[in-house]
C-alpha positions in Angstrom: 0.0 0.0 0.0 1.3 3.9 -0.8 -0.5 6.3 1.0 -0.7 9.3 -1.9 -2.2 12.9 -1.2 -5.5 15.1 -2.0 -5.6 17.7 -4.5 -6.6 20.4 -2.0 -4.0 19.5 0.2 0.0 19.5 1.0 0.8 17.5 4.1 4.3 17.4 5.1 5.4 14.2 4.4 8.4 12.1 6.3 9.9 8.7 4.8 12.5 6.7 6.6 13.5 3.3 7.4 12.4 1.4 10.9 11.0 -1.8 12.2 12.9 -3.7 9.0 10.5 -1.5 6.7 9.9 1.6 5.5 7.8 4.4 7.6 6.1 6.8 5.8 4.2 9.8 8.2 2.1 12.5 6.7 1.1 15.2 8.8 -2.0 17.7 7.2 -0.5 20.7 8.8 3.4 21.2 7.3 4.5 23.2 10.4 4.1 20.6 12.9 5.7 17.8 11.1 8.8 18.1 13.5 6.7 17.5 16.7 4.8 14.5 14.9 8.2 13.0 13.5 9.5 12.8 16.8 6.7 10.9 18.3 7.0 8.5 15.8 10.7 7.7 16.0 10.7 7.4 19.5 7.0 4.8 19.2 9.6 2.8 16.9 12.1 2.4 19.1 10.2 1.1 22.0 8.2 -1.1 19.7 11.3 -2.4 18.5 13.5 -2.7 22.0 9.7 -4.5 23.2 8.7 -6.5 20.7 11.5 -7.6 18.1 12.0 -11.0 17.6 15.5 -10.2 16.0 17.4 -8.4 19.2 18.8 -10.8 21.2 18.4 -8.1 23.9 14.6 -6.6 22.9 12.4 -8.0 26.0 9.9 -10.6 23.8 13.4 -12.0 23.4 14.5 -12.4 27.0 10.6 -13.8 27.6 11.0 -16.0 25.2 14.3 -17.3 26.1 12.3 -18.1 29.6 10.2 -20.4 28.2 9.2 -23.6 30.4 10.1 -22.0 33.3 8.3 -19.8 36.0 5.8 -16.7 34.9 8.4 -13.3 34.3 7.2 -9.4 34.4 6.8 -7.7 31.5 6.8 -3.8 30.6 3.7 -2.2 30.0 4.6 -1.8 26.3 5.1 -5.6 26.2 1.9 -6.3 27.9 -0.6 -4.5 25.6 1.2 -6.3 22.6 1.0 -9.3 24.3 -3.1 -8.8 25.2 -3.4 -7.3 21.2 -1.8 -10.3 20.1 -4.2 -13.0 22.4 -6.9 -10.7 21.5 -6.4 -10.9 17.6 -5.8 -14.9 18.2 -9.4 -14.9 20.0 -11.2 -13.2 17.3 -9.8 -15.4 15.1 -10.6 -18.9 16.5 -6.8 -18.8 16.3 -6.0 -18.4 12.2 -3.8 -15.5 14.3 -1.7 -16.9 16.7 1.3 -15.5 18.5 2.8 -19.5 18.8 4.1 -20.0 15.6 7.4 -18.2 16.2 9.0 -21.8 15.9 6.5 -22.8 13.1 8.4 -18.8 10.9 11.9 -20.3 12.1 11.4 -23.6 10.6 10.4 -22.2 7.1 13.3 -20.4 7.4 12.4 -17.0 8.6 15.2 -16.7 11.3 16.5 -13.7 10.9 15.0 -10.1 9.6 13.4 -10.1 6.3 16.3 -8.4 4.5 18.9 -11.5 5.8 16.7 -14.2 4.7 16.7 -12.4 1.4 20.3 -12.1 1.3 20.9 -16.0 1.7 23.0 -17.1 -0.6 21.9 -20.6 -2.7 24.5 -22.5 -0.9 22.9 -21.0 2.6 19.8 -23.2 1.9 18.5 -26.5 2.3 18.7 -28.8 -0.9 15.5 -28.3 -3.2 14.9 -32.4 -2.7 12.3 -31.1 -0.2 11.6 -29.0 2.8 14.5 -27.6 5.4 12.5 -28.2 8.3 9.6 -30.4 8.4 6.4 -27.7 9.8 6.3 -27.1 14.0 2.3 -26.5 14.0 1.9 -23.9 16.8 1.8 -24.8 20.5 -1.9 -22.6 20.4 -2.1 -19.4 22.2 -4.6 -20.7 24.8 -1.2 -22.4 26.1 0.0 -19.3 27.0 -0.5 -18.0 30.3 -0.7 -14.3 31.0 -1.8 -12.0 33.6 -2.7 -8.8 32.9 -3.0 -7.5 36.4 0.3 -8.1 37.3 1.5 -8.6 33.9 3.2 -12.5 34.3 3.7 -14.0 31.2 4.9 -17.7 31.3 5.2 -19.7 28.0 5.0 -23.5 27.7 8.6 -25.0 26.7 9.4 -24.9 23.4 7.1 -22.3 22.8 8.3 -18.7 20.9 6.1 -15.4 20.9 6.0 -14.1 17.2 4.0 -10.5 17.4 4.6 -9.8 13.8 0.9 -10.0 13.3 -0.1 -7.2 15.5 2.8 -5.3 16.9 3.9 -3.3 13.5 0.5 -2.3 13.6 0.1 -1.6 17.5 2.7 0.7 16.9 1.3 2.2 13.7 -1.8 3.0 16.2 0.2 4.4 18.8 2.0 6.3 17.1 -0.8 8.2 15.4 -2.2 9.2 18.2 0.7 10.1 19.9 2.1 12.6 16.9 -1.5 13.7 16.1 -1.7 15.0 19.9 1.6 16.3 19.9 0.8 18.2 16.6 -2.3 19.4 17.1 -3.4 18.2 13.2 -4.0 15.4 11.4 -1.5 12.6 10.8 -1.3 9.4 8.9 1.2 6.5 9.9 2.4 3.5 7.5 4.1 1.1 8.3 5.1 -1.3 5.3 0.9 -1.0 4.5 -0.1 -0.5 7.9 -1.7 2.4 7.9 -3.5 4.4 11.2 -4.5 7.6 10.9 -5.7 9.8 13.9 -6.7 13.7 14.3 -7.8 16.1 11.8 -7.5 14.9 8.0 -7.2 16.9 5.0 -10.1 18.3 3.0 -11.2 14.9 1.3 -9.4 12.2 3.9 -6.1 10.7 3.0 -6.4 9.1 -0.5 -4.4 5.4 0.0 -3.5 3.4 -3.2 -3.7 -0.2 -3.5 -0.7 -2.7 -4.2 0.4 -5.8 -3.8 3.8 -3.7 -2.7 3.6 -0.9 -0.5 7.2 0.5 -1.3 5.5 0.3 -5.3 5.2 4.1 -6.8 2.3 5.9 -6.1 -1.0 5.9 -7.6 -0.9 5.0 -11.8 -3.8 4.0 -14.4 -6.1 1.3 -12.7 -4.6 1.4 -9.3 -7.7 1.5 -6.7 -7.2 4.2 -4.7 -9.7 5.1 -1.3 -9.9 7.8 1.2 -9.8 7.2 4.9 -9.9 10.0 7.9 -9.5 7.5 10.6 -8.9 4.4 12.3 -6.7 1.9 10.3 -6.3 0.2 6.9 -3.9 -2.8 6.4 -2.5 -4.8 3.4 -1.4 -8.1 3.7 0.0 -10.4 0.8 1.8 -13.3 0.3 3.7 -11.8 -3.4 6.4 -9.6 -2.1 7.9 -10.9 1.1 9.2 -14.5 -0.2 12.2 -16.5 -0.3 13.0 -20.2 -1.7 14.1 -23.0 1.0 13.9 -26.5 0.4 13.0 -25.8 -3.9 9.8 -24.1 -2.3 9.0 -20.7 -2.5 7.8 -19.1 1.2 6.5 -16.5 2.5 5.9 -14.9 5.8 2.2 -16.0 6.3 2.1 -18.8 8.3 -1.0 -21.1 9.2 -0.9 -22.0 13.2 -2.6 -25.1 12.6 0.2 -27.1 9.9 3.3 -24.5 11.2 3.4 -24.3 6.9 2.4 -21.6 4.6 -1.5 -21.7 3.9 -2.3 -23.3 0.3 -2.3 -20.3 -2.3 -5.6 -18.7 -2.9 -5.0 -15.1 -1.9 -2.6 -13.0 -3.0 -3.2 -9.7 -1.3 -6.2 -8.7 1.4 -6.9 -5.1 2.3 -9.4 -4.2 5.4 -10.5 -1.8 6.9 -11.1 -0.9 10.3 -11.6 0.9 13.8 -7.6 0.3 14.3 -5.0 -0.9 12.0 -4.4 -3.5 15.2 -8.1 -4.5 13.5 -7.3 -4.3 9.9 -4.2 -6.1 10.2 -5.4 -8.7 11.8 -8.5 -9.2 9.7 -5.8 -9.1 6.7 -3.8 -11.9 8.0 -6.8 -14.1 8.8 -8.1 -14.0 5.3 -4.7 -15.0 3.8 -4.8 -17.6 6.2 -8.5 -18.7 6.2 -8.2 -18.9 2.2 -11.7 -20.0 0.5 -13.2 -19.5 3.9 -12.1 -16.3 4.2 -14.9 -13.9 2.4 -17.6 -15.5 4.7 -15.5 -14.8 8.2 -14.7 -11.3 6.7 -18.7 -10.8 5.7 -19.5 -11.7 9.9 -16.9 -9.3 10.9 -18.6 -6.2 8.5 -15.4 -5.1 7.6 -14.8 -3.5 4.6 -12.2 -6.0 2.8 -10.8 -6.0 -0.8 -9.2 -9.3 -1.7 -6.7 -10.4 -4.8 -6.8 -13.6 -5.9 -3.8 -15.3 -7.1 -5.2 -15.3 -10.7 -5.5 -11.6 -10.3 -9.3 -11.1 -10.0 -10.7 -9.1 -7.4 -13.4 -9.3 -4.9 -14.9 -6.4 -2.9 -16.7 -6.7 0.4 -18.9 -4.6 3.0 -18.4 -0.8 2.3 -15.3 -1.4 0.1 -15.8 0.7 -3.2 -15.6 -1.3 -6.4 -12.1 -0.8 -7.9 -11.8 3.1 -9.3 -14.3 4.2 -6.2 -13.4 5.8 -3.5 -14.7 4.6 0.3 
């Protein structure tokens, strides 16, 4: 997803590297854009010393490296993307679950995006068959957490992965944080997860549609729609790949087999009260597959999904391709 500008309007606009993509903050009133750019860098960096399953020293690593032992304290960063990530796994009847960290390991997804990418041919397994044969997920009802006195304990063998929810916790948090400090409206996007919070320009924030956020802004017969608030995600299974094992992978990763759900999906956009919401709902669908425009219909979401053959289908409130919501 790009996020692209109105007519009417010229927000300030920020682009810069964090959380192994790229952020991208708009802010509708130019002259603030310092006090909303340093929100947002300093969200990012606790999101990332919190939640990042690639610092050895981030805290979801020193939890995780407590599995199978007693419960341990958490931060009160840690905890609300711990209960944002059970939550998501509840209103999914698990398609979202925060236990598949081993499952994304034994695909090969060990290391940030842009290492795995960088492998070199000798660095993978033979293509005779898989690396690693699939870790299904422990389940996130095997997790135990308190969130009065914020105890997480973890089952052993069993790895927190918040790469569902926490990219767009922060997206959230930041929004509201630099929309506050700014006084104005601001729109946050992380790699296609995209909050917005406070005042928008005349005519919303136009957002164009791709399978690849960091793709050039809006062309001929890109969908394009206008938010003002809440959050809008973009989830796909055609950008962030790799080949292990003579199979081509991706990042989505079904709880219940610990493999990569069978191809029917290649991108799903939602929309929703929070990008928390939208990206889950997004991740769901890819995961869900044929099943997925009938959970996304209960939900009332406004949903936009790509098939792998390239033909689209529209749901709730979502504009038919060339409208705007």
């Amino acid at each position: 997803m790009s996020a692209t500008l109105p007519a009417r309007a010229e927000p300030a606009t920020a682009v810069f590297s964090a959380l192994g993509t790229t952020a991208v903050l708009l802010t509708a009133d130019p002259a603030r854009a310092d006090d909303a750019l340093l929100i947002l860098r300093a969200e990012l960096a606790a999101i990332d010393a919190a939640c990042s399953r690639f610092r050895p020293d981030s805290e979801l690593s020193r939890a995780n490296a407590t599995a199978g032992t007693g419960p341990v304290p958490v931060s009160a960063l840690l905890a609300e993307a711990v209960e944002a990530a059970l939550r998501a796994a509840e209103l999914t009847d698990g398609a979202v679950d925060p236990t598949v960290g081993p499952a994304v390991v034994a695909l090969g997804y060990d290391r940030t995006f842009a290492q795995v990418a960088a492998r070199r041919p000798e660095d993978t397994a033979p293509s005779t068959g898989p690396a690693t044969a699939p870790r299904p997920a422990a389940g996130w009802g095997t997790v135990c957490w308190d969130p009065v006195l914020r105890l997480l304990r973890l089952p052993a063998g069993t790895t927190l992965d918040l790469g569902a929810t926490a990219k767009a916790l922060a997206a959230d948090r930041a929004a509201r944080g630099a929309a506050a400090a700014a006084g104005c409206g601001v729109l946050v996007n992380l790699g296609g997860d995209l909050s917005a919070a406070g005042e928008p320009p005349d005519g919303g924030w136009r957002v164009a549609i791709a399978d690849d956020h960091a793709a050039p802004d809006a062309g001929p017969g890109r969908p394009v729609v206008s938010i003002r608030d809440g959050g809008l995600a973009t989830s796909g299974t055609a950008v962030r790949t790799w080949r292990r094992g003579g199979r081509t992978l991706h990042h989505i990763v079904d709880p219940v087999t610990g493999d990569v759900p069978p191809p029917v999906w290649r991108t799903v956009s939602v929309a929703a009260g929070s990008c928390v919401d939208a990206n889950t709902a997004t991740t769901a669908a890819l995961v869900l597959g044929e099943s997925a425009p009938g959970w996304l219909r209960g939900t009332a979401l406004p949903a936009r999904l790509v098939r792998t053959d390239g033909s689209v289908l529209c749901l709730g409130a979502w504009p038919a391709d060339g409208g705007d919501r």
